[in-house]
VOTI-841201 format. One line per field, with one value per residue (C-alpha): residue in three letters; z, x, y. Coordinates in steps of 0.02 Angstrom, whole numbers, plus 50000, padded with zeros to 5 digits. Layout:
BEGIN
aa	c(ALA;...) .
c3	c(Z;...) .
c1	c(X;...) .
c2	c(Y;...) .
This chain:
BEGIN
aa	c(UNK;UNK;UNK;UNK;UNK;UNK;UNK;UNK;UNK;UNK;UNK;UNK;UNK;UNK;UNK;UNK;UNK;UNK;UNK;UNK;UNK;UNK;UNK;UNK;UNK;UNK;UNK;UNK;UNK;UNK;UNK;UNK;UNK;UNK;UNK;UNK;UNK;UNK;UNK;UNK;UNK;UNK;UNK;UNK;UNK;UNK;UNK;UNK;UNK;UNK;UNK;UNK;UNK;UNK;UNK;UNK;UNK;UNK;UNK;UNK;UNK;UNK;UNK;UNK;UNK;UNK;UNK;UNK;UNK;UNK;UNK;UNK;UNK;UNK;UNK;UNK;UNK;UNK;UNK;UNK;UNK;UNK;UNK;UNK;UNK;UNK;UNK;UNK;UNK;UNK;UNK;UNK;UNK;UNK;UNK;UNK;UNK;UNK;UNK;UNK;UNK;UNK;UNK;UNK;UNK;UNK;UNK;UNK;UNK;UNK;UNK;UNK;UNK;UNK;UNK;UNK;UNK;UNK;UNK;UNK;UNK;UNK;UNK;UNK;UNK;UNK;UNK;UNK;UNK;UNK;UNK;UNK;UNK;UNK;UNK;UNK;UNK;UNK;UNK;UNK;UNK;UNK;UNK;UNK;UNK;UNK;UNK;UNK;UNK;UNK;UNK;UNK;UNK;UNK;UNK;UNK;UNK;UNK;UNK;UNK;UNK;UNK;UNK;UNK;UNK;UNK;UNK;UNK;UNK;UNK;UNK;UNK;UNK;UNK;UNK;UNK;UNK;UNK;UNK;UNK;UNK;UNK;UNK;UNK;UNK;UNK;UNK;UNK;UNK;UNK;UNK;UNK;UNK;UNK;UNK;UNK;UNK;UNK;UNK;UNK;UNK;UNK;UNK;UNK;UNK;UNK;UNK;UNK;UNK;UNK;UNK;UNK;UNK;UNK;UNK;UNK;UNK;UNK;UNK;UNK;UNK;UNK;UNK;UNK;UNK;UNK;UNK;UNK;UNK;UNK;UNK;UNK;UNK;UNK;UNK;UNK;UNK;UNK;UNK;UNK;UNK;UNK;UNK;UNK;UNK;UNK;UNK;UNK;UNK;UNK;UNK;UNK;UNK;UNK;UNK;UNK;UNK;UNK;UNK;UNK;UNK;UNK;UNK;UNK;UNK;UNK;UNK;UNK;UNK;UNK;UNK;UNK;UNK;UNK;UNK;UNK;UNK;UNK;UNK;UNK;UNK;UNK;UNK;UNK;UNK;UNK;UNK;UNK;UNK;UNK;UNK;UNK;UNK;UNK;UNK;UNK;UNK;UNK;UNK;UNK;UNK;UNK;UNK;UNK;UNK;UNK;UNK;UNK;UNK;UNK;UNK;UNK;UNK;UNK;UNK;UNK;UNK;UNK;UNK;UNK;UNK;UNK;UNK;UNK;UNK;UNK;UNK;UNK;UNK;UNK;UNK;UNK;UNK;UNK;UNK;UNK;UNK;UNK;UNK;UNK;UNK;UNK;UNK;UNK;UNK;UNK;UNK;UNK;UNK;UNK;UNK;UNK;UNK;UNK;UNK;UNK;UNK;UNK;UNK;UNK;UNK;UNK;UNK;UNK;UNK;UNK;UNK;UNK;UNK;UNK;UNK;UNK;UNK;UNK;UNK;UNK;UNK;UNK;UNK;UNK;UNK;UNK;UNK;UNK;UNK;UNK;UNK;UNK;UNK;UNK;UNK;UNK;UNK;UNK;UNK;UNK;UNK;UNK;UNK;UNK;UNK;UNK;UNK;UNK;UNK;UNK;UNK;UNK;UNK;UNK;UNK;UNK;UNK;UNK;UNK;UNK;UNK;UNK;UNK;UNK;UNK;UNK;UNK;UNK;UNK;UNK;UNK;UNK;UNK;UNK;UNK;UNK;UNK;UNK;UNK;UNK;UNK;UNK;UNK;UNK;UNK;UNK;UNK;UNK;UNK;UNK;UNK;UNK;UNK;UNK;UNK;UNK;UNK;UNK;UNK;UNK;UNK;UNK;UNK;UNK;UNK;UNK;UNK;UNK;UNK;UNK;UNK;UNK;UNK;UNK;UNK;UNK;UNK;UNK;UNK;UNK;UNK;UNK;UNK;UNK;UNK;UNK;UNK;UNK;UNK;UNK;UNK;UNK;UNK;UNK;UNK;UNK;UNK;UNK;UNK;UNK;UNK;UNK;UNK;UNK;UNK;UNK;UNK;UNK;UNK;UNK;UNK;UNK;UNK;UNK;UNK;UNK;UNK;UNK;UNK;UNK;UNK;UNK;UNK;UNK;UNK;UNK;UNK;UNK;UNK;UNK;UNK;UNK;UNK;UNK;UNK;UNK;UNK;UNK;UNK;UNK;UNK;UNK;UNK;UNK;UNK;UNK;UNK;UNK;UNK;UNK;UNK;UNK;UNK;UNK;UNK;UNK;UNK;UNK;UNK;UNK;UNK;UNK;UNK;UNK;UNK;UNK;UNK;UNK;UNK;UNK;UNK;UNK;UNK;UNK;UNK;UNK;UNK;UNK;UNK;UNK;UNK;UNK;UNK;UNK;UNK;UNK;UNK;UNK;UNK;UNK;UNK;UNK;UNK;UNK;UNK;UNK;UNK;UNK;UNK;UNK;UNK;UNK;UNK;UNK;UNK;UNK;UNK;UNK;UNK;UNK;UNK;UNK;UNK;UNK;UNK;UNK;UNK;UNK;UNK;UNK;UNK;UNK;UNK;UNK;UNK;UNK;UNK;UNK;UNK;UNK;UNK;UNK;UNK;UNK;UNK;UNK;UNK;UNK;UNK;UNK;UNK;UNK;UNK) .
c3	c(52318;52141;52057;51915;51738;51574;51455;51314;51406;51503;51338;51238;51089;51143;50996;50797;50808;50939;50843;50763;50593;50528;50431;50285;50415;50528;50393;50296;50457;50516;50340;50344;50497;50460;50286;50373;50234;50364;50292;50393;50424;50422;50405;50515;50469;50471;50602;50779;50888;50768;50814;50742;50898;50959;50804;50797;50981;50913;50792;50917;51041;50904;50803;50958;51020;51038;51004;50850;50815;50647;50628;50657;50840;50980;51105;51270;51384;51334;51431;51301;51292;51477;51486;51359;51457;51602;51518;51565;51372;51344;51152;51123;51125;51118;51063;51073;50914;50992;51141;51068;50881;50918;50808;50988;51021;50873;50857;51024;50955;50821;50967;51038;50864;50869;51012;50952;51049;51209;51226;51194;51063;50876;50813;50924;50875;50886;50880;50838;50893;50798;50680;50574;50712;50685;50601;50444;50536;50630;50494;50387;50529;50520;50336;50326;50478;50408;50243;50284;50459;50547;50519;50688;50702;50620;50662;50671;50629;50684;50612;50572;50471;50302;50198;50320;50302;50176;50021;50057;50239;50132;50019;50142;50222;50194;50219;50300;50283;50425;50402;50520;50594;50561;50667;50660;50724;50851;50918;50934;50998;51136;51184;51199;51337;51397;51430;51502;51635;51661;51582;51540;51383;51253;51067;50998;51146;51095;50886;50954;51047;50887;50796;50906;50912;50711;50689;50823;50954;51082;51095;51083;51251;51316;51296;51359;51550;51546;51529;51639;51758;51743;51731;51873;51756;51646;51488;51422;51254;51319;51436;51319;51216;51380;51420;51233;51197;51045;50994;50966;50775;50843;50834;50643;50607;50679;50596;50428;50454;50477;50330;50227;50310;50289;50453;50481;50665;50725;50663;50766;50922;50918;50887;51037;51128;51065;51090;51271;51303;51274;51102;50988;50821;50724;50799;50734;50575;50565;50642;50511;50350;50412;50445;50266;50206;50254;50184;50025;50054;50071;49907;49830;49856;49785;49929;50056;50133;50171;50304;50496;50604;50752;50686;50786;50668;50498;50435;50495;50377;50241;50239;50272;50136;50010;50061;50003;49828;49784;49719;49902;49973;49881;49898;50070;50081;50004;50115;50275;50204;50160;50316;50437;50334;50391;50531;50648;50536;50596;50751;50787;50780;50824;50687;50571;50612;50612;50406;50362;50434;50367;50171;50211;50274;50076;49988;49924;49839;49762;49705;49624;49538;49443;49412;49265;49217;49180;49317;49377;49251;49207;49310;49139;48992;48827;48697;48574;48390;48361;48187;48078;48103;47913;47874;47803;47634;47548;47395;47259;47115;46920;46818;46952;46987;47169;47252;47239;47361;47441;47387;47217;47191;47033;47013;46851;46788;46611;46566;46459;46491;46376;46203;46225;46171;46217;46299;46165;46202;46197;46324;46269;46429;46604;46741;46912;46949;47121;47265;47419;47433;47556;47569;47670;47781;47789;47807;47710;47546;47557;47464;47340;47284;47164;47164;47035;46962;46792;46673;46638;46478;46328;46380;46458;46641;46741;46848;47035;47072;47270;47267;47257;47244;47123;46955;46801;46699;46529;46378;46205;46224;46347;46486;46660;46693;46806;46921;46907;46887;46838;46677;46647;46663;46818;47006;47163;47285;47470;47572;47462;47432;47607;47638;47498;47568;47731;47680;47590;47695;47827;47734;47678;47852;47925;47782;47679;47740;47815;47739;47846;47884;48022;48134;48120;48177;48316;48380;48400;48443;48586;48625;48644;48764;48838;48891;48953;49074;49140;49160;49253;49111;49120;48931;48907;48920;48795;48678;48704;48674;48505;48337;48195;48026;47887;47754;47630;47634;47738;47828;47947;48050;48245;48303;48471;48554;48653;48664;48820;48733;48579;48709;48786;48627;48562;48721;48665;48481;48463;48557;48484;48289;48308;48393;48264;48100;48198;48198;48029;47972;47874;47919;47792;47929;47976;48069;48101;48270;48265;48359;48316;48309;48278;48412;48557;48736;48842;48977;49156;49232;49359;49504;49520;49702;49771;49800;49964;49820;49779;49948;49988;49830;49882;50062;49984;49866;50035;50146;50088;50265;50263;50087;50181;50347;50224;50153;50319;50386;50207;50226;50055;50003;49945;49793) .
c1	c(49541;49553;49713;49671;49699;49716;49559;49696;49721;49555;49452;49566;49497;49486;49396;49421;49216;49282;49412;49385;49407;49496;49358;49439;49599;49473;49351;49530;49596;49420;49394;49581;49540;49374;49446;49610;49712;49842;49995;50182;50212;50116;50171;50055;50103;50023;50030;50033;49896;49773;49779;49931;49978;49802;49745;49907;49859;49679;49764;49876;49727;49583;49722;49748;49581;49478;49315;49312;49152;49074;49117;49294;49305;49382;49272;49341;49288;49433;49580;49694;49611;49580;49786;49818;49674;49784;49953;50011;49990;50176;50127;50112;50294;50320;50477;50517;50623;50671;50737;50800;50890;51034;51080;51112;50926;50855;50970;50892;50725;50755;50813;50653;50551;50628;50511;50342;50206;50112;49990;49804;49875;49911;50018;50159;50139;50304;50254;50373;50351;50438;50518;50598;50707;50824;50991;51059;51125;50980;50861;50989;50982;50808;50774;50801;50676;50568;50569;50549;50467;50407;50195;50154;50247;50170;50272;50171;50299;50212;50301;50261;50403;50381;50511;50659;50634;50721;50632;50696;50594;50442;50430;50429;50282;50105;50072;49930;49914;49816;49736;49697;49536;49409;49340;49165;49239;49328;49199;49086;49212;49224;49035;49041;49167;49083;48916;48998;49098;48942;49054;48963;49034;48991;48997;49092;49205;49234;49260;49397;49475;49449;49536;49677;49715;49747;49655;49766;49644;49770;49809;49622;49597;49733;49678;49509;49577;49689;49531;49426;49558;49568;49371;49312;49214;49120;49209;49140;49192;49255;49362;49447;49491;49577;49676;49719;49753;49654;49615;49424;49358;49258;49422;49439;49280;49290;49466;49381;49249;49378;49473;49294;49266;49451;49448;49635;49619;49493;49620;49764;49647;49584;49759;49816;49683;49750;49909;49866;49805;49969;49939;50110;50120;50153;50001;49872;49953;49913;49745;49700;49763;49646;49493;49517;49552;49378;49296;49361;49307;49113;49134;49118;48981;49085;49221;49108;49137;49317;49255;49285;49244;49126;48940;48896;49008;48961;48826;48914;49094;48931;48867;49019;49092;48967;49034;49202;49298;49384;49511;49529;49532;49662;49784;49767;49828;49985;50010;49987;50084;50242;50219;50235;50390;50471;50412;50555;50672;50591;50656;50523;50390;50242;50289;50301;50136;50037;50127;50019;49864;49905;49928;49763;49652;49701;49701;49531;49588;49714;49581;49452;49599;49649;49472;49369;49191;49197;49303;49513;49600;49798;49908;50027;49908;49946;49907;49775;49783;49690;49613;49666;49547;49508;49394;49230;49219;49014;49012;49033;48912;48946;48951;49059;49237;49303;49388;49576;49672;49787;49937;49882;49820;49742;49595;49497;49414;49389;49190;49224;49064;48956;48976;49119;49236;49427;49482;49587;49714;49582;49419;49253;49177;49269;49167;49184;49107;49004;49158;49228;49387;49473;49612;49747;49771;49928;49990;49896;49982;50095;50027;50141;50068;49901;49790;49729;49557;49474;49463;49285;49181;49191;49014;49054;49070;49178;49288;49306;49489;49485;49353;49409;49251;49209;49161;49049;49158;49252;49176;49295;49470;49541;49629;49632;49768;49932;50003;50150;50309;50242;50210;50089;50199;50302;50210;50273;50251;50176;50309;50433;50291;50267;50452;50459;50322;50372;50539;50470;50358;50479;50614;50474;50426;50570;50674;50829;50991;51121;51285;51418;51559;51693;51634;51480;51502;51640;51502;51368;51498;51525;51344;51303;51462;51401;51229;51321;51435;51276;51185;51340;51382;51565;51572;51574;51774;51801;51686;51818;51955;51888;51929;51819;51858;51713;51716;51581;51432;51337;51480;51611;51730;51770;51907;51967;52143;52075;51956;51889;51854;51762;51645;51590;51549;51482;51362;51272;51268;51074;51052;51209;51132;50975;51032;51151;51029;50894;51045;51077;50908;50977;50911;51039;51184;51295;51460;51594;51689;51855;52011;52162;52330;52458;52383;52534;52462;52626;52650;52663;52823;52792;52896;52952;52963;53136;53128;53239;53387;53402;53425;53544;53636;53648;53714;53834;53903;53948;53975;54074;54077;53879;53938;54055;53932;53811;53913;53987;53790;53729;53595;53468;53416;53210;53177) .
c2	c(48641;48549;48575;48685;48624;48753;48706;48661;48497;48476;48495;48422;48307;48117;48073;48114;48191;48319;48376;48566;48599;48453;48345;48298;48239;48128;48057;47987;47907;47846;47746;47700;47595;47540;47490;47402;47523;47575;47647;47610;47785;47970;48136;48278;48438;48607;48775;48770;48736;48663;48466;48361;48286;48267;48169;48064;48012;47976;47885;47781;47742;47692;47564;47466;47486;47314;47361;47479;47560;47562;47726;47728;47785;47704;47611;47710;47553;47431;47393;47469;47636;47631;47609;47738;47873;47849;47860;47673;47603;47501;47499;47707;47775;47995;48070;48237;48276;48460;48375;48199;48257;48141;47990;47901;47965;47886;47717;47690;47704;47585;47474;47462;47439;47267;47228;47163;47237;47180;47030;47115;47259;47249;47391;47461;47662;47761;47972;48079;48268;48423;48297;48445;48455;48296;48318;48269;48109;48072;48075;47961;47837;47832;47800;47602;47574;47702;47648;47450;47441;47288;47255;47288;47447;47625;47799;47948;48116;48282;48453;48625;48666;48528;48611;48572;48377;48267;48235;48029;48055;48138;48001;47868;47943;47981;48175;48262;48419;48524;48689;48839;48830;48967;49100;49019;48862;48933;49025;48882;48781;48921;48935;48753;48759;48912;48822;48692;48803;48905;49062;49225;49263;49403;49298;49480;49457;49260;49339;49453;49313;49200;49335;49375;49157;49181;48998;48915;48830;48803;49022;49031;48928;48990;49174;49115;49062;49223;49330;49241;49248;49426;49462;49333;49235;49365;49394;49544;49651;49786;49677;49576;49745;49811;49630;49597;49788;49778;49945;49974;49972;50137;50212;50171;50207;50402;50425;50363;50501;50623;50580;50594;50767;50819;50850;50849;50941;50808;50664;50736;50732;50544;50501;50604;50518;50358;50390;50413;50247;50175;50094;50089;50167;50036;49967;50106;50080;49886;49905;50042;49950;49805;49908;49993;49809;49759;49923;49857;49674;49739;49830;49665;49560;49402;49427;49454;49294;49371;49489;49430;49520;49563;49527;49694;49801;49703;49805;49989;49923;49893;50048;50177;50056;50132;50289;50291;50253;50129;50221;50315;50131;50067;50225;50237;50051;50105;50247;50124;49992;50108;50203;50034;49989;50135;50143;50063;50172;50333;50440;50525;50382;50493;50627;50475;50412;50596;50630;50472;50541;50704;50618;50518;50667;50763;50605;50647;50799;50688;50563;50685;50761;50607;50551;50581;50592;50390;50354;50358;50382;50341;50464;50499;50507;50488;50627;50567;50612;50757;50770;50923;51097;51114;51284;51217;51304;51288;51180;51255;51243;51222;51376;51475;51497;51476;51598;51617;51541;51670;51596;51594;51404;51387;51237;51239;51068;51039;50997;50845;50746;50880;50808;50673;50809;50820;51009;51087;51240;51369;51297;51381;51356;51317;51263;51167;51040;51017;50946;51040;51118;51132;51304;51309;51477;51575;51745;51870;51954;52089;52250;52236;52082;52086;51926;51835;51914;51851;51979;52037;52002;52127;52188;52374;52335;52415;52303;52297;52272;52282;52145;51944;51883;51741;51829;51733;51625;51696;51708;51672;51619;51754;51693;51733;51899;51800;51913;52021;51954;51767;51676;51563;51387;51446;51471;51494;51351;51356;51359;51470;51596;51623;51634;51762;51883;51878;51911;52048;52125;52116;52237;52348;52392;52376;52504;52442;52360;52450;52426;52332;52446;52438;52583;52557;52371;52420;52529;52400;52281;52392;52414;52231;52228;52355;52262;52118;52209;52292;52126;52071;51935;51889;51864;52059;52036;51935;52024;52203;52070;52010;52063;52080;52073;52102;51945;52031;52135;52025;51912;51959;51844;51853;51831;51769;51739;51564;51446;51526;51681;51581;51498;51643;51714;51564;51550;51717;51687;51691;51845;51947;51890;51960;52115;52147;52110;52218;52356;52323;52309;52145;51954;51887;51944;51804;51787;51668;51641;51577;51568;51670;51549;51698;51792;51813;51848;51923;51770;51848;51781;51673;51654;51472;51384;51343;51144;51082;51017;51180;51253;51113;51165;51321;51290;51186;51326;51420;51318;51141;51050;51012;50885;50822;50802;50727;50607;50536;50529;50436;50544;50596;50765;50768;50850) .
């Protein structure tokens, strides 16, 4: 029986052209050596798994190799790589920096770079492994040699962690930066080694794989063997979704369904079903975000090249991609991402898990909510200016008066373009010229109140005083009648003339003020009191306890014996002033509240405690001996 080895070292690169996914790494070194532009020391760092100590051993063979092809690549046939194949080259030193972070381990190394290099080889290569490792002293002890090194020996440092290495090391070295390999280069990779271990493999088997490795070659191979192990050779999709415990994207795609549907019942049953199979919360929850991530990928043509996964599933994320909103896409992301958060946090991890389905199966309702006819709009949106709802009024010709505003606005132009002549005091003919005016509405006039109607022309016609409409200019030097109770110069403004006629139409209905008087306020004092000890208000006490004293006809002055008292009053000032200017049948009512300083409230005696000195006192008093006790024992009384 051979002795099995794992394809990470029986496939392992022996060349820089069989190295995956690090061209720009293996064309620099390859025209570094055909150029002769070798630098003293080199700095390989990137993730795990992707090649750094494979290319620095490329490096190490092809340098001392002694028959350098004109591409770069080592020969294979030489006596040097032949040695370094078989692990016997003298001239190829590897330290493990994990192992070796001493600053014995490395003085010792510097030791040996004083030793030129065997008779057939040129450059003595020292590789250093994990060099982030080495502590503060160890890398200190290695900056003169690594600085100033002899010409035949080149160092070779290999890390995946570049920010824990001293800027002085960084400097001294030329860095190489390695990147993760792809999916499609893994995958190839894979069939490769598949067709060359006759291996029945399933390419959306080899993208989950490919997936799973997260661009590391070496998991990638590794997961390979482990499934063929388990599969006897065939590795099949469904099989590596059972020995990975991948869950499948079916799964995401009926729970996206459901969410579209709002079917909330169907939800809870794949996820029970889930559930059953043994696949972790928190797991669901990172699967889904991803699948919902790549729904949003295909809604962009640009980004498309972001989408990895199986080639079988490509064109059914396209098309239920068209299906949903962005909007719904993009809020669901935040409900996954918060709901993994807290997920460890959560006691009851299924519970946690079924609230996000439950938020994500009514998130459309949510969605169509917030958008408009052009779109989502802002959650918290701004009022806009609305203009002002002017009444359109028709243009009014020349020749005819407009119609009275209601709050008797007056606006007569002088025709001074007819003849060049200046209006004197008495206008022979008054007439409007053609504009648009614009009247403000307000509360109609009281009856008491006559408007403003031009008298008619001395030519017999009786005159219609209930109508306002506009009537033919005047003839001679009449003027128009004012109303009652103004003169021509004086006129009421807007705002005052409103005031006034509500003020006045308000005490016309309504009848004339009751005078103030003190029974008459005691009794509706005690009537308001009254309301609030029905409605259970505590401030009906210290409404009986108040005393009123009447200031004037329309003022009077309460009167409290505390603060306490003044609040409560104060607190149902509103209500108690208009119940008391309805009772009064007077809006000019007003009242004062203020606290009484004479007033005397009789203090209830209280009984005062008896402290322990007073007891002891009192002991004392009758009986002497316990002073005398106390004094012998130094003992203290508390207060």
């Amino acid at each position: 029986m051979d002795k099995f080895i794992v394809s990470a070292r029986k496939y392992r690169p022996q060349t820089f052209d069989t190295v995956v996914g690090q061209g720009h790494i293996t064309t620099t070194l390859k025209n570094a050596i055909k150029n002769q532009q070798l630098a003293h020391a080199f700095l390989f760092c990137g993730p795990r798994g992707v090649g750094k100590t494979t290319c620095a051993r490329i490096l190490a063979k092809t340098i001392n190799c002694e028959n350098v092809g004109a591409d770069g690549e080592a020969c294979n046939t030489c006596h040097s790589c032949h040695s370094f194949n078989e692990g016997t080259s003298m001239n190829i030193h590897e330290l493990d920096a994990a192992s070796n972070n001493s600053v014995d381990d490395i003085r010792s190394l510097v030791e040996q770079v004083r030793f030129a290099p065997s008779a057939g080889s040129r450059y003595k290569v020292y590789i250093i492994d994990e060099v982030h490792m080495l502590s503060s002293s160890a890398f200190n002890a290695f900056l003169k040699t690594l600085e100033e090194p002899p010409p035949y020996a080149i160092f070779i440092l290999a890390t995946t962690e570049k920010h824990k290495i001293l800027p002085t090391i960084l400097s001294r070295c030329q860095i190489f930066d390695f990147k993760r390999i792809t999916p499609n280069d893994t995958v190839e990779h894979l069939q490769d080694i598949c067709k060359k271990e006759e291996i029945n493999a399933e390419k959306s088997a080899l993208h989950l794989i490919a997936q799973k490795s997260e661009g590391c070659m070496r998991d990638a191979l590794s997961i390979m063997d482990k499934i063929v192990s388990f599969t006897n050779g065939v590795v099949s999709y469904q099989n590596t979704l059972e020995h990975l415990n991948i869950l499948d994207a079916d799964y995401y795609f009926k729970l996206m369904q459901c969410m579209q549907q709002q079917d909330l019942g169907g939800a809870m049953l794949l996820y029970d079903d889930i559930d059953r199979k043994g696949f972790e919360g928190d797991l669901v929850l990172n699967g889904f975000a991803e699948f919902i991530r790549n729904l949003l990928v295909c809604k962009d043509e640009k980004v498309a090249g972001l989408l990895q996964v199986v080639e079988s599933f490509k064109d059914r994320y396209i098309s239920t991609a068209k299906q949903v909103s962005v909007a719904y896409l993009i809020s669901a992301l935040n409900i996954l991402n918060e709901t993994e958060i807290n997920y460890k946090a959560a006691r009851n991890k299924r519970l946690h898990v079924e609230l996000a389905l439950i938020k994500l199966a009514y998130l459309q309702q949510a969605v169509d909510l917030a958008s408009g006819s052009e779109g989502l709009s802002k959650k918290k949106l701004v009022e806009e200016a609305k203009p002002v709802a002017f009444r359109n009024i028709p243009v009014v010709r020349g020749g005819k008066n407009p119609e009275p505003s209601k709050q008797n606005t007056e606006a007569s132009i002088q025709n001074t373009e007819a003849g060049g002549q200046k209006p004197d005091a008495s206008p022979k003919q008054t007439t409007i010229p053609e504009a648009k005016l614009i009247i403000e509405t307000g509360p109609k006039q009281p009856a008491n109140v006559q408007p403003v109607t031009p008298k008619q022309p001395a030519t017999g016609q009786p005159a219609n005083n209930q109508s306002v409409a506009p009537k033919p200019p005047v003839a001679g030097n009449q003027q128009p009648a004012s109303p009652k109770g103004e003169t021509g110069s004086s006129k009421i403004g807007g705002l005052a003339g409103i005031r006034q006629q509500y003020v006045g139409k308000v005490m016309e209905s309504a009848g004339p003020p009751i005078p103030l008087s003190d029974s008459k306020l005691q009794e509706h004092w005690q009537q308001f009191a009254q309301q609030l000890k029905d409605a259970k208000n505590p401030a009906n006490q210290s409404f009986l306890m108040a005393t009123l004293v009447i200031m004037d006809d329309q003022t009077f002055e309460v009167q409290t014996n505390n603060n306490l008292e003044q609040k409560f009053i104060e607190g149902e000032r509103r209500v108690l002033s208009e119940f008391l200017q309805q009772a009064f049948n007077n809006r000019q009512l007003l009242f004062t509240i203020v606290v009484n300083e004479n007033a005397i409230i009789a203090a209830e005696p209280v009984e005062k405690p008896v402290s322990l000195r007073d007891k002891y006192l009192e002991i004392v008093t009758q009986y002497p001996l316990v002073k005398e006790l106390r004094d012998r024992l130094k003992l203290e009384v508390d207060n």
